[in-house]
C-alpha positions in Angstrom: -35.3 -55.9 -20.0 -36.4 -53.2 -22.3 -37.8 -51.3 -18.8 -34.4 -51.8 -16.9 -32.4 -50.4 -20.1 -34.9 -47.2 -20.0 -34.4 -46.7 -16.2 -30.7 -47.4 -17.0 -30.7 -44.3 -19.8 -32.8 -42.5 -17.0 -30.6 -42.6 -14.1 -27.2 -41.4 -16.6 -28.9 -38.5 -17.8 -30.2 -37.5 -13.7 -26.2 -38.3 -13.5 -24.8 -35.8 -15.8 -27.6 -33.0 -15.3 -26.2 -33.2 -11.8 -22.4 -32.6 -12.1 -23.5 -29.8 -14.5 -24.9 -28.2 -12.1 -22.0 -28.2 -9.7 -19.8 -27.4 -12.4 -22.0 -24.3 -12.8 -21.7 -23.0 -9.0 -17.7 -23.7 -9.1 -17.5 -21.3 -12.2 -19.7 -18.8 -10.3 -17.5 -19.1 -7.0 -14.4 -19.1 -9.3 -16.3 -15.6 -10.9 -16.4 -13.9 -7.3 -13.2 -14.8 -6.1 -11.8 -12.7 -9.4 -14.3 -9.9 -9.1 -13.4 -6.6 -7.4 -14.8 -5.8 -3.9 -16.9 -2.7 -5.4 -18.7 -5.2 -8.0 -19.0 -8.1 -5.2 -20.5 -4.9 -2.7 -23.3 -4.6 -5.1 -23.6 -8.5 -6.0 -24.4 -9.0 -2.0 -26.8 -5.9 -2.1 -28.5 -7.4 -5.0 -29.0 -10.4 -3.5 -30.1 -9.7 -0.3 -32.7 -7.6 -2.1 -34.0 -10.4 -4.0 -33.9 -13.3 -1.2 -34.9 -12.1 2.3 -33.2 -15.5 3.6 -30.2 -13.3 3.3 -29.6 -10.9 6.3 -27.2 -8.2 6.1 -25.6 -8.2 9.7 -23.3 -5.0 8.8 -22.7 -2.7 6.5 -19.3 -0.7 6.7 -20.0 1.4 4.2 -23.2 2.4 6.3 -21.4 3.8 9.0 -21.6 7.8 9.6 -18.2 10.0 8.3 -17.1 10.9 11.5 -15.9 6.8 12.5 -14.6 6.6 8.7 -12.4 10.0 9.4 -11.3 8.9 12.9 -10.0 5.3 11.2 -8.3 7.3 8.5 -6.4 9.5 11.3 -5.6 6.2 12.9 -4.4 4.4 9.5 -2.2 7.9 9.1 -1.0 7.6 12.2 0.3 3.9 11.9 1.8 5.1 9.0 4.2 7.3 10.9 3.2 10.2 10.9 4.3 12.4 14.1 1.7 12.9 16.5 3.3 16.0 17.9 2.9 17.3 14.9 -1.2 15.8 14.8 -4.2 18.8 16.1 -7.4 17.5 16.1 -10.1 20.0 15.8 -13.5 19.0 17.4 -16.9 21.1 16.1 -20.3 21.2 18.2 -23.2 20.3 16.6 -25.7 20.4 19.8 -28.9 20.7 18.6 -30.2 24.5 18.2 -33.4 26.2 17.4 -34.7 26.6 14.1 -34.2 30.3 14.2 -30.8 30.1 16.0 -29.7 27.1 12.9 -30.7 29.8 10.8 -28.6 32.6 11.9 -25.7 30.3 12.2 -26.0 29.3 8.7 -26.3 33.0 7.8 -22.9 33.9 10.1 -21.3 31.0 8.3 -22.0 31.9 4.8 -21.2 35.7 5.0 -17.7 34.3 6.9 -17.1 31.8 3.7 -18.0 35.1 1.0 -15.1 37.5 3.4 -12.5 35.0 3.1 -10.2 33.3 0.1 -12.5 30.4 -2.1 -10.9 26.9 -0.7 -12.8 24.7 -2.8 -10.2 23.6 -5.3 -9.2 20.4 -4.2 -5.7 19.8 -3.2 -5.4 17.3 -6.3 -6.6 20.3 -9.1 -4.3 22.6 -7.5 -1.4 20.1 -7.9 -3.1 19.2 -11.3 -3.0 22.7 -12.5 0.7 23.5 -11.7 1.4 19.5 -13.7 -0.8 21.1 -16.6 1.8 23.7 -17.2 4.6 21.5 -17.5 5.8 20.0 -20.9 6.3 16.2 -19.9 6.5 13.4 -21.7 3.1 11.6 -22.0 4.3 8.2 -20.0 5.6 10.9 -17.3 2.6 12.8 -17.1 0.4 9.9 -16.6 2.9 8.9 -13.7 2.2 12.3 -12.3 -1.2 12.5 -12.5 -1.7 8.4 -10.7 0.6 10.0 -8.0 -1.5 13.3 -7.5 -5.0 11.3 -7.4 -3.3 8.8 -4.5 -3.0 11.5 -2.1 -4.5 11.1 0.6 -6.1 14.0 3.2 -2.5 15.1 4.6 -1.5 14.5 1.1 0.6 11.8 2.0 0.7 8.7 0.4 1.7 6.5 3.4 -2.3 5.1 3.8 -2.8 4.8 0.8 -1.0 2.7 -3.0 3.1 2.8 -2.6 4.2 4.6 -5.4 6.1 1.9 -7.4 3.0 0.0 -8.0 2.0 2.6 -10.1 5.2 1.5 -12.6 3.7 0.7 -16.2 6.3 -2.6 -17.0 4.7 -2.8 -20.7 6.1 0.7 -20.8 9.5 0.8 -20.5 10.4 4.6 -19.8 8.2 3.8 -16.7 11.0 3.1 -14.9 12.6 3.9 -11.1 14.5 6.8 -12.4 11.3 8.3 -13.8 9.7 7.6 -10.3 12.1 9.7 -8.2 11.6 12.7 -10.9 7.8 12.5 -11.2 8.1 12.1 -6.6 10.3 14.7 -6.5 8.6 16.9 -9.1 5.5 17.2 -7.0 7.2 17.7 -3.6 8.4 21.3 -5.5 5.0 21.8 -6.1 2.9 24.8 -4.2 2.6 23.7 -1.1 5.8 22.2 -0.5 5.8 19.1 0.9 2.9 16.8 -0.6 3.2 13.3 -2.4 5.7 12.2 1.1 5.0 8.9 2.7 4.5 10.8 6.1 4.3 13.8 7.8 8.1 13.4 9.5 9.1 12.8 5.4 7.2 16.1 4.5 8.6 17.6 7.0 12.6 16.5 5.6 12.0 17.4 2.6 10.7 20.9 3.0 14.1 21.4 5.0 16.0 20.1 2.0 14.0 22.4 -0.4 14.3 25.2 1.6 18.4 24.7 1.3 19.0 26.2 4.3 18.9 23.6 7.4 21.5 22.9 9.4 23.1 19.1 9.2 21.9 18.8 12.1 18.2 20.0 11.3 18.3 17.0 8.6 19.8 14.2 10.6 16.7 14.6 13.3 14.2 15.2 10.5 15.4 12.4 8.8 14.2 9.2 11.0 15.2 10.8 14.1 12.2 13.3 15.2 11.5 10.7 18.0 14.4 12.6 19.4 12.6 16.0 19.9 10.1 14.0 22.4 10.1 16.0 24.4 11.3 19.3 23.0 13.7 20.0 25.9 17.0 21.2 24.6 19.0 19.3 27.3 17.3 15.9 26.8 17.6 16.1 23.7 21.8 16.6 23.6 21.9 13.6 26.3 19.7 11.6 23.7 22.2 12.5 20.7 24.9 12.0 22.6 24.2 8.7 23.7 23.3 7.9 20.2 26.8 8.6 19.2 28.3 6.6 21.9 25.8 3.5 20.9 26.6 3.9 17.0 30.3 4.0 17.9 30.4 0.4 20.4 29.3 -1.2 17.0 32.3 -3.3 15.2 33.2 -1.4 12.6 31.1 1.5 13.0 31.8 4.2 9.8 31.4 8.3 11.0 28.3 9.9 10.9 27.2 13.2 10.6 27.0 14.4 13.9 30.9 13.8 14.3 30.7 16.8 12.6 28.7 18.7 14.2 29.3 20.5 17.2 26.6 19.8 19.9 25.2 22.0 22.2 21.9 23.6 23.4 22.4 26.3 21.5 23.3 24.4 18.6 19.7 22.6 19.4 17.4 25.6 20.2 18.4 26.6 16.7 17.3 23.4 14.9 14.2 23.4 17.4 13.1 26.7 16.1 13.7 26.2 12.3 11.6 23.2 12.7 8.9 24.9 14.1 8.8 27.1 11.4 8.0 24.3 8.8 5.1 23.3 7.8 3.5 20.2 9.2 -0.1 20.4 7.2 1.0 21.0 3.7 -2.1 20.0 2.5 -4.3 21.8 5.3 -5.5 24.5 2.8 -7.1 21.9 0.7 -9.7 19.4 0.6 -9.5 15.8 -1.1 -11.3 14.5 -3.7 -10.1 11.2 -2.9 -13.4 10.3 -1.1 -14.7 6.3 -0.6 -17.8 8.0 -2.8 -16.2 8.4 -5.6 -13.0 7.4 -6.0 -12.0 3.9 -6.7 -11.0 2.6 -3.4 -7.8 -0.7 -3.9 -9.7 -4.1 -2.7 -7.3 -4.4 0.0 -7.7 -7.9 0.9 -5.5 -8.7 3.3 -2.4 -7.3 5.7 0.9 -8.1 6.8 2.1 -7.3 10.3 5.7 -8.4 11.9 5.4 -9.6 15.3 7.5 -10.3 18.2 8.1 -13.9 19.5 8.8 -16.8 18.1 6.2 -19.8 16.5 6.9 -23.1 16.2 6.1 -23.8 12.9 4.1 -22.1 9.9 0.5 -22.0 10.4 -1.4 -20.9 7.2 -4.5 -21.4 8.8 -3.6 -18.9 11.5 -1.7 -16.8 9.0 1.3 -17.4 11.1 4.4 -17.6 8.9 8.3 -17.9 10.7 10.1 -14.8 9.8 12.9 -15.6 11.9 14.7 -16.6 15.2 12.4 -13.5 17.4 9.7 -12.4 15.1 6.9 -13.9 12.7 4.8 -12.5 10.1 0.5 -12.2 11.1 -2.0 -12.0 8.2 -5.1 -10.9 8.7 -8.2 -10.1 6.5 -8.5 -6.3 6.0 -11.3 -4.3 6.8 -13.3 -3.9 3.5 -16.5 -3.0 1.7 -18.1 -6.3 1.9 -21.4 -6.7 4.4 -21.5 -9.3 6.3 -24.4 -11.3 5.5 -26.0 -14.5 7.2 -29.3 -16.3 7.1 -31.8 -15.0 8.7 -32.5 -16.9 11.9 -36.4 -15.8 11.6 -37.0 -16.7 8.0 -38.3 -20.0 7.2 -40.9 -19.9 4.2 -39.3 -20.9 1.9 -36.9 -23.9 1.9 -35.6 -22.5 -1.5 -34.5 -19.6 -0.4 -32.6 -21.1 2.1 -31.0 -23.6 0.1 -29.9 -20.3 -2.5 -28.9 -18.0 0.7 -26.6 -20.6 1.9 -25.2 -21.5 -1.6 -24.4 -17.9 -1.9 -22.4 -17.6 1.5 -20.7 -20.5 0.4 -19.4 -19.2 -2.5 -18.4 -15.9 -0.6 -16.5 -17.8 2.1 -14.4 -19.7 -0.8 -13.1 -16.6 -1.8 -12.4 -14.9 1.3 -10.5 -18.4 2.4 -8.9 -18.9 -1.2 -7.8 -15.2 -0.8 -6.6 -15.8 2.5 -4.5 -19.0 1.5 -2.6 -17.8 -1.5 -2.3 -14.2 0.5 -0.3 -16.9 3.3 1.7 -18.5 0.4 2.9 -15.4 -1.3 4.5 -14.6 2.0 5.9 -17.6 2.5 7.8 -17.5 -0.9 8.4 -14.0 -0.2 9.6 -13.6 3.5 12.5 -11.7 2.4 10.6 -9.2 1.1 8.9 -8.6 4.5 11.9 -8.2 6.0 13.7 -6.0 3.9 11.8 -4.4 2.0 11.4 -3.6 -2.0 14.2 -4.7 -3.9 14.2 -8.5 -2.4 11.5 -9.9 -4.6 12.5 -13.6 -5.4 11.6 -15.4 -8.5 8.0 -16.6 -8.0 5.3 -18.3 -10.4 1.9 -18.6 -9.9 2.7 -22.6 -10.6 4.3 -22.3 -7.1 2.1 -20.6 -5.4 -0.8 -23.4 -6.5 1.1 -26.1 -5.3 2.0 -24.7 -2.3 -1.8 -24.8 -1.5 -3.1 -27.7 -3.3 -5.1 -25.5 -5.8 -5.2 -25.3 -9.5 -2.7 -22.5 -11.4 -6.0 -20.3 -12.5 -7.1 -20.4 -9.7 -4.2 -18.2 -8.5 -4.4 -16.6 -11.4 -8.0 -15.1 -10.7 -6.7 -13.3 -7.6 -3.2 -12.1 -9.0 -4.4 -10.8 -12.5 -2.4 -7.6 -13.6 -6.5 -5.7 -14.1 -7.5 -6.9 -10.8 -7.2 -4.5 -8.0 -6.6 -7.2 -5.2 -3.7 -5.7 -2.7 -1.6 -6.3 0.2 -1.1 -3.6 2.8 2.7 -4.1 4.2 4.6 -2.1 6.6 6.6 -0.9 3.2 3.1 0.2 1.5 1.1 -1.0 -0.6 1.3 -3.8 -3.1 -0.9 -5.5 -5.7 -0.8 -9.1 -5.4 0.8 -9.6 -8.8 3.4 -7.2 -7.6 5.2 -10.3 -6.0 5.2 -12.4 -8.5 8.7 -11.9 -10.9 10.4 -13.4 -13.3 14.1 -13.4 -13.3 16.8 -16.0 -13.8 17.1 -19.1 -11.4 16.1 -18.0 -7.7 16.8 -14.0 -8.6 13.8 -12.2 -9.5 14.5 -9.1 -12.2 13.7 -6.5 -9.6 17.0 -8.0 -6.9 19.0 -8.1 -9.8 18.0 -4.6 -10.7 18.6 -3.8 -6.9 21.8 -5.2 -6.5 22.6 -3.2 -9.7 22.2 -0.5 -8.0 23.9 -0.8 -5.1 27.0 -1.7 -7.2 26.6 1.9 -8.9 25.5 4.1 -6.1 28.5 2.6 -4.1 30.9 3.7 -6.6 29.8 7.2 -7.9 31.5 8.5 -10.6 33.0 5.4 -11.8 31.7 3.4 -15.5 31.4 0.0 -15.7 30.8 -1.9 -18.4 28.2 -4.5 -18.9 30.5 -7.0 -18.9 32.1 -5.9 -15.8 28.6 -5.6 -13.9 27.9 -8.8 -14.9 31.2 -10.2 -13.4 30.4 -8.3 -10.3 26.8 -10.1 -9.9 28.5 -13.1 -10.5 30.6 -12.8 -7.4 27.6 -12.5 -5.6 26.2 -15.6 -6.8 23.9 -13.8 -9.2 24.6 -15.5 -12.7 22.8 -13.3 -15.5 23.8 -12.8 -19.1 25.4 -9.4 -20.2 22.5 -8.9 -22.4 20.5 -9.1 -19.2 22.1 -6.3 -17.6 22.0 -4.1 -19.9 18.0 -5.0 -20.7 17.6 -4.2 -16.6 19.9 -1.3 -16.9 17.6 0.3 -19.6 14.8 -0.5 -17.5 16.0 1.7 -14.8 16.6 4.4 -16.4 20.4 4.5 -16.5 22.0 5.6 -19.5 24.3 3.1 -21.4 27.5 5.2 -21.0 29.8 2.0 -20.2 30.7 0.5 -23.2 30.1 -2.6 -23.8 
């Protein structure tokens, strides 16, 4: 008896050392799925050093510049920026003799001492003109996150959209402050940087200048799809049919080009001031926004709208309904990580293997824990894909982790506000906290704060009270406290010039 009690007490202990263990390797899969892709890059490397069971089957970061500039030209131009507009410039390096290498690199550094220096990055120069301003500090630091996410064209279309950078512990950090601090820089020397695009650049160097033509703004502004080609007469038949489309619409309101008398002549002159602007800003300049050493966002996943219709939501597919014709694709982005594997010609050490696999295990719960909540924010947030900021709905992480059967921290490892985990939408983009907001019943703060807005914008000139805008958000079905409104109202920057 005394034997079967000590085999008893034997077989507990082997019992708990065990779930110990796994406890240990779900914190350490919990650890990566919080942990940055720059700190997970080097975690792989690490191990993969240590353990050759581990293979790394790619590397993207091991590619040569030119694919990594050709993808950036591509992610530009999926960003809408004009292809017309787009030269690509294509240098030779056959290979020379040593001598011939030699004068060439003689030719090339005389050339560089004859000319004007071009090595201030385009962010200093922007940095230098911000420098002389008196701002306020929260304003300046605005500025500054703006200038360093410029990309090559310095545009920010590729890269963060410029509300994430909004401080919400810091209350002067507001949309009001955004539109100076955006607009701010666009002044800057050379005119035309810190736009989403090229087309944008382009508009707003037009409205800087002060001079275009109403007609000059209406193509640069979403219409330059028009000048396709440049032909003055196809380009009247195009504007005119516009019209006549715009106009078969039930209540169709005028537009500008009611206005505006239209003619070839009319359109020669809008072709030629548009030629005359600027469509490299930021060609003078080179970036210092290089994968090397600037802090890249993990972008984890993206969000595409598609055409056709799915039968039902499909998180496994990253299929999610948007509507009647179209649905919403998620796919993993394109990142840092290697790809790793186990090596198919190691075997001498069973160890190793057992570690190598325990590791790739670890790495695939993240990527597919990723992947889900990624699927389940857009699900709670469809509205958002379709029209854009300012139709964020009220959404908890508690939600989000019964939507996929997973505990709250869990979601709360990927969505932190210090982790740099990001979705890449047609609007920009977005941290992953970004879409979670509190509000009051199914309103999140920023629709009330964007229905706000509409209420003011579409009554310039006139002051409401609290009291009244509440009553008006009411009637929308938006029920919020006065003190709410005038808390949101703060937030945005609008000056409390009502009443009460």
């Amino acid at each position: 008896m005394e034997k079967m009690g000590q085999g008893q007490k034997q077989s507990q202990k082997q019992s708990q050392l065990q779930t110990q263990i796994l406890s240990q390797q779900q914190i350490q899969a919990l650890k990566f799925l919080a942990m940055p892709s720059r700190d997970l890059r080097e975690e792989i490397l690490s191990f993969a050093n240590e353990n050759p069971a581990l293979e790394i089957v790619h590397d993207p970061l091991s590619t040569n510049i030119s694919s990594d500039f050709s993808s950036s030209i591509n992610s530009a131009n999926k960003n809408g920026n004009s292809s017309m507009f787009k030269d690509r410039i294509h240098e030779d390096y056959s290979s020379t003799s040593s001598s011939a290498a030699y004068q060439k690199s003689q030719d090339a550094q005389a050339a560089l001492e004859a000319t004007q220096d071009r090595t201030q990055t385009l962010q200093q120069h922007l940095m230098n003109q911000l420098n002389l301003t008196k701002l306020p500090p929260d304003e300046y630091e605005l500025c500054q996150k703006l200038i360093y996410n410029l990309d090559k064209d310095g545009c920010y279309g590729s890269m963060l959209a410029p509300e994430s950078f909004l401080d919400k512990t810091k209350k002067n950090q507001n949309a009001a402050m955004l539109e100076r601090c955006l607009d701010r820089i666009q002044r800057m020397d050379p005119v035309g940087n810190c736009c989403k695009n090229i087309e944008e650049s382009l508009y707003i160097q037009a409205k800087i200048n002060g001079n275009a033509s109403p007609l000059t703004l209406f193509i640069l502004n979403g219409h330059l799809d028009f000048l396709n080609p440049p032909y003055p007469e196809k380009i009247l038949r195009r504007l005119n049919k516009y019209k006549q489309e715009w106009h078969s619409k039930t209540f169709a309101t005028p537009i500008i080009l009611d206005k505006i008398t239209l003619d070839e002549a009319t359109i020669e002159e809008t072709l030629l001031y548009i030629r005359q602007l600027n469509p490299h800003p930021a060609g003078e300049y080179i970036s210092d926004t290089t994968i090397s050493d600037f802090d890249l966002p993990d972008v984890v996943l993206e969000v595409h709208k598609k055409q056709g219709r799915i039968n039902s939501d499909d998180f496994e597919r990253g299929r999610i309904i948007l509507d009647d014709e179209s649905y919403l694709q998620i796919t993993k982005a394109n990142g840092i990580l290697p790809e790793v594997r186990i090596s198919p010609d190691f075997s001498f050490s069973k160890d190793a293997v057992f570690k190598a696999k325990e590791f790739i295990s670890k790495l695939q719960f993240r990527e597919s824990s990723i992947f889900l909540q990624g699927c389940a924010i857009v699900w709670f947030q469809k509205d958002f894909f379709k029209f854009g900021p300012g139709h964020i709905k009220k959404l908890t992480r508690q939600q989000v982790a019964e939507k996929i059967n997973v505990h709250e921290s869990t979601v709360s490892r990927m969505t932190a506000r210090k982790n740099n985990k990001f979705l890449r939408t047609e609007w920009g983009l977005f941290p992953a906290n970004y879409f979670f907001s509190s509000g009051t019943e199914d309103f999140s703060a920023e629709m009330v704060k964007a229905e706000l807005k509409k209420i003011l914008d579409s009554n310039p000139g006139e002051k409401f009270s609290d009291s009244k805008l509440t009553a008006f958000l009411n009637e929308r079905g938006i029920k919020v406290a006065r003190r709410t409104v005038a808390k949101y109202r703060t937030q945005m920057g609008l000056v409390n010039s009502y009443g009460k």
